[in-house]
PLY file of the C-alpha trace (Angstrom):
ply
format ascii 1.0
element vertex 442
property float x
property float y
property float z
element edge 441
property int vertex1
property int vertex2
end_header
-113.93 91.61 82.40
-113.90 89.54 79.15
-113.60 85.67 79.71
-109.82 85.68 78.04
-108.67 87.96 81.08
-110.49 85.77 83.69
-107.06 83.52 83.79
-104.01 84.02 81.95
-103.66 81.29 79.31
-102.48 78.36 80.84
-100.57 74.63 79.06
-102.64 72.99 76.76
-105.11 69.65 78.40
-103.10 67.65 76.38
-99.59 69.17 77.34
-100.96 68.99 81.50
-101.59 65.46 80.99
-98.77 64.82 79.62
-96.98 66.91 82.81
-99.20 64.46 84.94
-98.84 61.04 83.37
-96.89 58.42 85.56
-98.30 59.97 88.86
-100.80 56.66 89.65
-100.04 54.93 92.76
-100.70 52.07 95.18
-103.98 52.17 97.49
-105.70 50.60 99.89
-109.37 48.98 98.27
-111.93 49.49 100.80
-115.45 48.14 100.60
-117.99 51.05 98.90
-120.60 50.54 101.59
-119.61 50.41 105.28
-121.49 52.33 108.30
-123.45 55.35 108.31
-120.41 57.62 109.42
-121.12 61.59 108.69
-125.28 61.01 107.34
-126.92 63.63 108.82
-130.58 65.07 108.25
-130.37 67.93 105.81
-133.95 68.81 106.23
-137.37 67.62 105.56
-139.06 66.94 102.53
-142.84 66.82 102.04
-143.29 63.48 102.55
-146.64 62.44 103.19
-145.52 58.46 103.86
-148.42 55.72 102.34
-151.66 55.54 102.43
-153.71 52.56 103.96
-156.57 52.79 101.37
-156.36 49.82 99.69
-157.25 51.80 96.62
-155.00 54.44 96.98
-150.96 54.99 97.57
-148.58 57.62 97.13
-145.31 57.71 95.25
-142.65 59.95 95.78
-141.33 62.16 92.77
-138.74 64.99 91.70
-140.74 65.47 88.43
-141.92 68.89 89.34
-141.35 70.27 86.02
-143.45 70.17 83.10
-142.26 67.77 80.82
-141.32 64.61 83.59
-143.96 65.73 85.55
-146.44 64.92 82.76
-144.90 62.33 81.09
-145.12 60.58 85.29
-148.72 61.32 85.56
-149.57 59.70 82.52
-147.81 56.49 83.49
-149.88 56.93 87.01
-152.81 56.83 84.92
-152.09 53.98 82.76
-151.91 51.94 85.70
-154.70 53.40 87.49
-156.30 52.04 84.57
-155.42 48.61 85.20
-155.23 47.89 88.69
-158.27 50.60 90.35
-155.86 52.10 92.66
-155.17 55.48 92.39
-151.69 57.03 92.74
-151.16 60.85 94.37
-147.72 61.92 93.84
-145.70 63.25 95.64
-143.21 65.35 93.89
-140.47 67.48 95.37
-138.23 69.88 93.18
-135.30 67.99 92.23
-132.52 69.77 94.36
-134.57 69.78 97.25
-135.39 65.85 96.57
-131.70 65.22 96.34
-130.24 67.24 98.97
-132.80 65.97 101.26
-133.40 62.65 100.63
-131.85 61.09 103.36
-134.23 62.68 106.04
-137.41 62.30 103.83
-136.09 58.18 104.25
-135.31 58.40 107.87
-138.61 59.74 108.20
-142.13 58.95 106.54
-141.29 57.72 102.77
-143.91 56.98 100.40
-143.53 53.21 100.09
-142.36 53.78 96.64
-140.30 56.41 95.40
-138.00 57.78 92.50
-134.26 57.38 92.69
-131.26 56.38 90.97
-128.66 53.35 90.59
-125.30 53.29 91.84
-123.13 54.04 94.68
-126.05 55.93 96.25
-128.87 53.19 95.83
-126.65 50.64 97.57
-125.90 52.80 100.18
-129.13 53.56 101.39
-129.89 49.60 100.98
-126.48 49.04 103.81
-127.92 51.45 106.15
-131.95 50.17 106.48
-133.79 52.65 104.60
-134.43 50.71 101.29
-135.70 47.37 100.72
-134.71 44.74 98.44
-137.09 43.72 95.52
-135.80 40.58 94.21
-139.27 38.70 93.68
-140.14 41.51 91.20
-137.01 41.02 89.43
-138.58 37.38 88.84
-141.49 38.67 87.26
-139.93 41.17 85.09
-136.20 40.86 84.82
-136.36 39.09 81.85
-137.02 42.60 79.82
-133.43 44.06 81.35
-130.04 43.37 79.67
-127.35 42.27 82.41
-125.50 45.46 82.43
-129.05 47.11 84.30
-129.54 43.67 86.72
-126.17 44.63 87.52
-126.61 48.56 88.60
-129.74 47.34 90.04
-127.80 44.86 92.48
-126.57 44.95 96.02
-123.33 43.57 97.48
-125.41 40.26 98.45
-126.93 39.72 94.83
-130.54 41.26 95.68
-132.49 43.26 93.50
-133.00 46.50 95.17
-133.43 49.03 92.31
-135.94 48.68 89.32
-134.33 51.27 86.39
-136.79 52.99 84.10
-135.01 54.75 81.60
-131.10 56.65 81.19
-130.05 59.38 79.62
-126.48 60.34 78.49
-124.36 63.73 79.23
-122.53 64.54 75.80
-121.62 67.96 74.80
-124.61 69.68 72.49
-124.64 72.28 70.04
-127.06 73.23 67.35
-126.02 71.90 63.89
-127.14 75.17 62.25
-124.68 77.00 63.89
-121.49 74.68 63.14
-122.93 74.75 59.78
-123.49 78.11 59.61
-119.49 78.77 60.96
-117.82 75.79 59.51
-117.13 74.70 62.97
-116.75 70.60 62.93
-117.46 68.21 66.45
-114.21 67.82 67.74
-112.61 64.58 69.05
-109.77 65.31 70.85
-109.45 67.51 73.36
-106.83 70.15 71.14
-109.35 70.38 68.57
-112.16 71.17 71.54
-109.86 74.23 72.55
-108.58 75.59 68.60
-112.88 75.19 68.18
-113.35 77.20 71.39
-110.70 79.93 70.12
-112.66 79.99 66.91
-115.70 80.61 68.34
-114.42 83.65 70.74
-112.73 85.10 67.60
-116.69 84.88 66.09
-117.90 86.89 68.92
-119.72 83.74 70.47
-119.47 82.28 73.89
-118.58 78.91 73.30
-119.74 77.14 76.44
-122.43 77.99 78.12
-122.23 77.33 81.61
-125.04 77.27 84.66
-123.56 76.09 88.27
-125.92 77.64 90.67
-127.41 74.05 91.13
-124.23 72.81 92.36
-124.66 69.58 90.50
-124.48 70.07 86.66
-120.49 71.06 87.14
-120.15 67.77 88.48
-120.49 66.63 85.12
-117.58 68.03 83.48
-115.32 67.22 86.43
-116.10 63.60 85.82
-115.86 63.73 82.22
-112.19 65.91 82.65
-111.15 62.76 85.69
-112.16 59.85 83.17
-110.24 61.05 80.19
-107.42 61.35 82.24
-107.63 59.27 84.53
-109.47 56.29 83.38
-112.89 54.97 84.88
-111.86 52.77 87.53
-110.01 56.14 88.95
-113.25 57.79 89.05
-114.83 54.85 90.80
-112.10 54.72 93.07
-112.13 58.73 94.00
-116.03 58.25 94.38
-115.80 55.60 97.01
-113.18 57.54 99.07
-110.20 54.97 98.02
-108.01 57.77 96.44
-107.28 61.11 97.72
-108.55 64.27 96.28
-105.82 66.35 97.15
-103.62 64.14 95.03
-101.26 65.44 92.06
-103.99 63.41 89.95
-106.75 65.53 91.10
-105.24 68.50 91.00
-104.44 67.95 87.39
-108.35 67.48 86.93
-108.65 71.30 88.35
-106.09 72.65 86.85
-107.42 71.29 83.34
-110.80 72.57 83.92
-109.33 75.71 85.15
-108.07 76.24 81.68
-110.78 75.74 79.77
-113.20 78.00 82.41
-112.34 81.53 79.75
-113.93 79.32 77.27
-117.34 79.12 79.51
-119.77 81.82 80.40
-118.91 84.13 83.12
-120.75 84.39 86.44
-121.93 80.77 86.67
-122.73 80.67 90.31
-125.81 83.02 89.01
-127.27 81.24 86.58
-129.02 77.64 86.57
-128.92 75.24 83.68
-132.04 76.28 82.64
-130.83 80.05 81.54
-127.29 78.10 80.10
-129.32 75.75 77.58
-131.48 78.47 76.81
-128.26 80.56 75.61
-127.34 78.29 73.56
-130.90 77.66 72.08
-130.58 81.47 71.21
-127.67 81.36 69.36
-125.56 83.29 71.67
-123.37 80.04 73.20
-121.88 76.87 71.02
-121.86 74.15 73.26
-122.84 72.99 76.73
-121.85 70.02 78.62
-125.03 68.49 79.78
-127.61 65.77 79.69
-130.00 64.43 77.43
-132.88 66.43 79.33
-131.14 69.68 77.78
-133.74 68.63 74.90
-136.68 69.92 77.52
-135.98 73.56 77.00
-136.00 73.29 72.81
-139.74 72.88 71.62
-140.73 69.65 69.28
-140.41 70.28 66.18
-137.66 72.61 64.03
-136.19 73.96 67.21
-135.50 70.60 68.74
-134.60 68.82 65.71
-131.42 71.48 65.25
-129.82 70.10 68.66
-127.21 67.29 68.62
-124.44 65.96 70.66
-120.87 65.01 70.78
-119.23 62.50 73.23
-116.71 64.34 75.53
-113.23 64.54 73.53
-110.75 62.61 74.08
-107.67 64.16 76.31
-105.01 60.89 77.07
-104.83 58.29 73.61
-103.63 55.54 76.17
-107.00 56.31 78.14
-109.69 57.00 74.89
-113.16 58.44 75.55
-115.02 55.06 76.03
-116.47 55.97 79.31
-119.91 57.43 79.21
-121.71 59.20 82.16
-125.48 57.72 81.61
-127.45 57.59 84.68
-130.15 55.74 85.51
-133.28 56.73 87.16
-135.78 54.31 88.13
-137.85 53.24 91.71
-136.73 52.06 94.86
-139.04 50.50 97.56
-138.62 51.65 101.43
-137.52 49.48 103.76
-140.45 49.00 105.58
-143.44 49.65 103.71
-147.21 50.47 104.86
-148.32 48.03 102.12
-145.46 45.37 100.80
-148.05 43.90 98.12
-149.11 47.22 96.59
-145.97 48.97 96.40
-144.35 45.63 94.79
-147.80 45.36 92.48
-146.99 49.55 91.09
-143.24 48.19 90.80
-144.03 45.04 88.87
-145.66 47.26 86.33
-143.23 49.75 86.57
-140.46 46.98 85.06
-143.03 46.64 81.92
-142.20 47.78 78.67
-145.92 49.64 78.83
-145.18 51.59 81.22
-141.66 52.91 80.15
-143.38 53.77 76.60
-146.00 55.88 78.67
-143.52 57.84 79.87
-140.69 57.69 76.79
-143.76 59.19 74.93
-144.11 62.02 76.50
-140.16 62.94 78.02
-137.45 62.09 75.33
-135.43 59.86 77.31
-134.16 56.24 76.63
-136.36 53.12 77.97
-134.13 50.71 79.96
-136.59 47.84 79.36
-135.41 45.93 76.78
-138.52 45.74 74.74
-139.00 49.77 74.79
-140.88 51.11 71.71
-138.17 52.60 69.99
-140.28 53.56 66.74
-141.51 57.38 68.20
-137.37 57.99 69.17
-136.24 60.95 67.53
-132.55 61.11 66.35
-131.15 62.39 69.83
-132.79 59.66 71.46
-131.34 57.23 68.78
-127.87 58.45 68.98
-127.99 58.54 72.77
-128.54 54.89 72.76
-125.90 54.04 70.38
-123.31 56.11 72.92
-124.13 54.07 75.92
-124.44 50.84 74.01
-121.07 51.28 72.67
-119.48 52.15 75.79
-116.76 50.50 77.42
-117.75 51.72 80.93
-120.47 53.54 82.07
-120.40 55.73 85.13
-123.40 57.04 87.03
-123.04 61.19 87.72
-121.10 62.25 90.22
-123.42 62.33 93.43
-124.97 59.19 92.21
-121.91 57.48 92.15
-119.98 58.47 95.97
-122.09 58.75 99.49
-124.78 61.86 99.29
-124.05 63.27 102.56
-120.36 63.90 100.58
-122.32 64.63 96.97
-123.93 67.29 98.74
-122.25 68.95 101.60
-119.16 68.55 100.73
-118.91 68.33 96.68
-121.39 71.45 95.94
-120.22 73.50 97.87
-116.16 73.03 96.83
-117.04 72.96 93.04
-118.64 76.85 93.49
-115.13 77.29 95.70
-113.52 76.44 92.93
-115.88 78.44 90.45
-115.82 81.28 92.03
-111.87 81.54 92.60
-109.89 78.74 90.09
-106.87 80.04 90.96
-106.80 78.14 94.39
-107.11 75.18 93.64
-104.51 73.56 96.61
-107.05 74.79 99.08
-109.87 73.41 97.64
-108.39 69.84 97.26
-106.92 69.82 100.83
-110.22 70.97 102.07
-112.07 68.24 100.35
-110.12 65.49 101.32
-109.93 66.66 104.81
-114.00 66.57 105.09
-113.77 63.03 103.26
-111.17 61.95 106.01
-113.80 62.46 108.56
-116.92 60.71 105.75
-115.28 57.60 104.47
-114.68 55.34 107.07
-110.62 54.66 107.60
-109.01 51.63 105.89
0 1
1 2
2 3
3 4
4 5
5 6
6 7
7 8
8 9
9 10
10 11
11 12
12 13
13 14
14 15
15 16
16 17
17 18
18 19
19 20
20 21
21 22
22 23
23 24
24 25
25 26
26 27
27 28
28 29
29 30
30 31
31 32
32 33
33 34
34 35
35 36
36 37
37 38
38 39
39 40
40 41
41 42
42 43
43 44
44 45
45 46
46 47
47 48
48 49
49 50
50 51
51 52
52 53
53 54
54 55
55 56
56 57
57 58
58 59
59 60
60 61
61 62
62 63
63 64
64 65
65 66
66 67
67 68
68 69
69 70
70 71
71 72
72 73
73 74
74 75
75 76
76 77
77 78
78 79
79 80
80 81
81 82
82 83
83 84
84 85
85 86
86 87
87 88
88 89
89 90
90 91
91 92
92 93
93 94
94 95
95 96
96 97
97 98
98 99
99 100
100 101
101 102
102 103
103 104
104 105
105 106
106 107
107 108
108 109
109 110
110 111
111 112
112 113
113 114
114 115
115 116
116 117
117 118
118 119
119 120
120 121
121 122
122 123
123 124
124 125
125 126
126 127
127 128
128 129
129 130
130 131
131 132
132 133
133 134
134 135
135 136
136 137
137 138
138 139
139 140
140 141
141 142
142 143
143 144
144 145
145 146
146 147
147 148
148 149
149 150
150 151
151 152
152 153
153 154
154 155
155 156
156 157
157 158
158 159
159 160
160 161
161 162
162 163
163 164
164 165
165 166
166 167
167 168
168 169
169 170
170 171
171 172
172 173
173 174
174 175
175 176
176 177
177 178
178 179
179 180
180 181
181 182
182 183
183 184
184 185
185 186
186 187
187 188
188 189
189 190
190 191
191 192
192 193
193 194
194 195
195 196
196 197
197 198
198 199
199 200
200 201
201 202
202 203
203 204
204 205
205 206
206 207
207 208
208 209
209 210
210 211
211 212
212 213
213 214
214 215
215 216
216 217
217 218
218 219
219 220
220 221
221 222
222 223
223 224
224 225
225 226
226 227
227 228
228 229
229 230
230 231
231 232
232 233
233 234
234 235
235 236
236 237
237 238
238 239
239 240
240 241
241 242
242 243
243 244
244 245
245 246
246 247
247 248
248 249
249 250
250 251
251 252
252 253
253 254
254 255
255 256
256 257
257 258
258 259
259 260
260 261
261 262
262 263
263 264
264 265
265 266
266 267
267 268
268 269
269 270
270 271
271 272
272 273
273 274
274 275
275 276
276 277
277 278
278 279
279 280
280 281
281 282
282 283
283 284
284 285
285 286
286 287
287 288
288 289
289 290
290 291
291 292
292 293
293 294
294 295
295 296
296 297
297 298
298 299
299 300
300 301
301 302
302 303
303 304
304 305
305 306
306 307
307 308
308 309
309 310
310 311
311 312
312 313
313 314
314 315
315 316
316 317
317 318
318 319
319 320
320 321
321 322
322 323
323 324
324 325
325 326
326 327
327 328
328 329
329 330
330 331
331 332
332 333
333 334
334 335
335 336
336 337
337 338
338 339
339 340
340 341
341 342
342 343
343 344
344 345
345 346
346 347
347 348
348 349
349 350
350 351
351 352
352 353
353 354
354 355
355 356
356 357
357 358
358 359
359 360
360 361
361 362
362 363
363 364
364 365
365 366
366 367
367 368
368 369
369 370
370 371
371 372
372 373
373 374
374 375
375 376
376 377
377 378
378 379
379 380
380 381
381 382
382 383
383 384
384 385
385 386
386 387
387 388
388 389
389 390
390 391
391 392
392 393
393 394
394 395
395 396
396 397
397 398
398 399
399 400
400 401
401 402
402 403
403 404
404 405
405 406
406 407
407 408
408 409
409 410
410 411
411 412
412 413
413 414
414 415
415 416
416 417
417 418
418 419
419 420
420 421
421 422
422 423
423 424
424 425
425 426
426 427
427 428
428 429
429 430
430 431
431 432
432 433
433 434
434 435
435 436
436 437
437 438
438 439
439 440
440 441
């Protein structure tokens, strides 16, 4: 079955939100963070907790693949350099480590461990199972702009996040083969669908498209919700304060239903990995996805023909100033084995030496203020000038709502939706009837 057949051709984005404009209403603002309502274990990571050697600890990681994993064992070792203690980490692949992160803290965490700012961070803070690390923000907070103090901040004003670098989702391509086709970045959303037609007509698929994660489609349903709705709507959907069976919501769907002929078929089979690597052949034009893409194109020629556009633009009254960057950095547990140590590995963490360790070897963006910036190739340059010129910046989908939602609930209705976009009532309904039962009740 070709990918036109998939659906029949439905309204134009910009003629559905048009259809859907005027549809905002009222609600009820409830506090982000209140009880532990619907966490459940969802398993067990490998957690080994710390270690009391004085000269040893543990950290815990998702860099299990090459390029993080590397580029986090070489900032291990700088500071095993400096301080005699070594580090063993302890990494966990990355959908595992997410799923299953709140049983690996309800159980034996290392005392410190990768994670993420946002909605999530906080979270885990209100329930217990992080600590606060305020006192290192004194020693190093001065290399951290206010927008990262801020995503690093509770509801009380502690410090309970220290970010290490961000990276933004865009939508890549390879320059050689716009150049090649005369295709152009688009910047409205009309112009993202005539280049999509063009590209079919060419005989290439023009998104490539890997869902069998269950998280990278979370991308491009925040991206379609901000340029429609706005920002603070996503916020506001995130933390439960909006209802996802509304006509707003729907609209998202039925959007992103109409553009799904444009992606590959079969997504549910194929991870993001395969997707990029499509694209990197030549045999997909675009992909919505995050600065990591750059992992599967090798240094050099290949990686050099890869660049980005921001998601188009769908509503004029709404623009495309919000950015999905999130950040990834260290949290501390709430009750750790060894307080000074795990604050000492932190302290150094929130130094621009240690960021440049890492920047050095993965292409992401330093958060620290004081980053080396003179090794960035032009990705890594443009990234930064995205997010710095961003009006709002939002934090991935299961970063920015509760996890035990992100992931039993959210994962499992995007492939719903993937597999059969024509129902698209049922999948709302049954969302907001498991978030009924999540999000505690205004």
């Amino acid at each position: 079955m070709s990918a036109r057949s998939h659906l029949s051709r439905p309204p134009s984005p910009t003629e559905l939100v048009r259809r859907h404009q005027g549809l905002h209403t009222p609600f009820s603002r409830r506090s982000l963070l209140r009880g532990v309502a619907g966490v459940g274990a969802l398993g067990t990571l490998g957690a080994c907790g710390s270690d009391p050697d004085p000269n040893r600890m543990s950290l815990g990681s998702r860099a299990t693949e090459d390029v993080p994993g590397r580029a986090l064992r070489a900032t291990m070792d700088l500071y095993e350099q400096k301080s005699g203690v070594k580090v063993d980490i302890n990494a966990t692949d990355p959908n595992t480590w997410q799923e299953q992160i709140n049983s690996y803290l309800q159980g034996k965490p290392d005392d410190v461990f990768q994670w993420f700012a946002g909605y999530r961070g906080r979270f885990f803070y209100e329930n217990g199972l992080v600590g606060q690390i305020s006192d290192v923000w004194d020693q190093v907070g001065d290399g951290f702009s206010d927008a990262f103090k801020k995503a690093s901040t509770n509801d009380e004003g502690e410090q309970i996040f220290l970010p290490f670098y961000y990276y933004p989702w865009a939508v890549f391509y390879r320059p050689s083969v716009f150049e090649k086709n005369g295709y152009t970045p688009p910047e409205t959303m009309d112009e993202f669908v005539a280049l999509c037609e063009d590209m079919q007509d060419s005989g290439l698929t023009p998104i490539a498209f890997g869902a069998s994660d269950g998280w990278p489609q979370m991308g491009t349903f925040d991206y379609l919700n901000m340029r429609m709705h706005g920002y603070q709507f996503h916020v506001e959907l995130m933390a439960g304060d909006r209802r996802w069976d509304s006509d707003e919501v729907r609209a998202v769907f039925d959007t992103w239903a109409g553009l799904l002929p444009y992606h590959q078929e079969s997504p549910l089979g194929r991870t993001w990995q395969t997707a990029a690597q499509s694209m990197q052949q030549g045999k997909s034009g675009m992909i919505v996805m995050g600065l990591f893409i750059n992992q599967q194109f090798a240094e050099g020629e290949d990686r050099e023909d890869l660049d980005f556009f921001n998601f188009p633009q769908i509503d004029p009254a709404i623009g495309a100033d919000a950015v999905e960057a999130p950040i990834d950095g260290f949290m501390m547990r709430s009750d750790p084995v060894n307080e000074g140590k795990a604050k000492d590995l932190l302290t150094f963490l929130g130094t621009a030496e240690a960021v440049n360790a890492y920047v050095e070897i993965d292409a992401q963006i330093g958060a620290h203020q004081e980053t080396d910036t003179s090794s960035y190739d032009k990705l890594q340059r443009k990234s930064a000038d995205l997010v710095t010129n961003a009006a709002n910046i939002s934090q991935f989908m299961d970063r920015d709502t509760r996890p035990d939602f992100a992931a039993t609930v959210m994962i499992p209705e995007l492939k719903r939706f993937l597999a059969d976009p024509n129902d698209i009532a049922t999948v709302t309904s049954s969302i907001q009837a498991q978030a009924d039962s999540i999000f505690p009740q205004s």
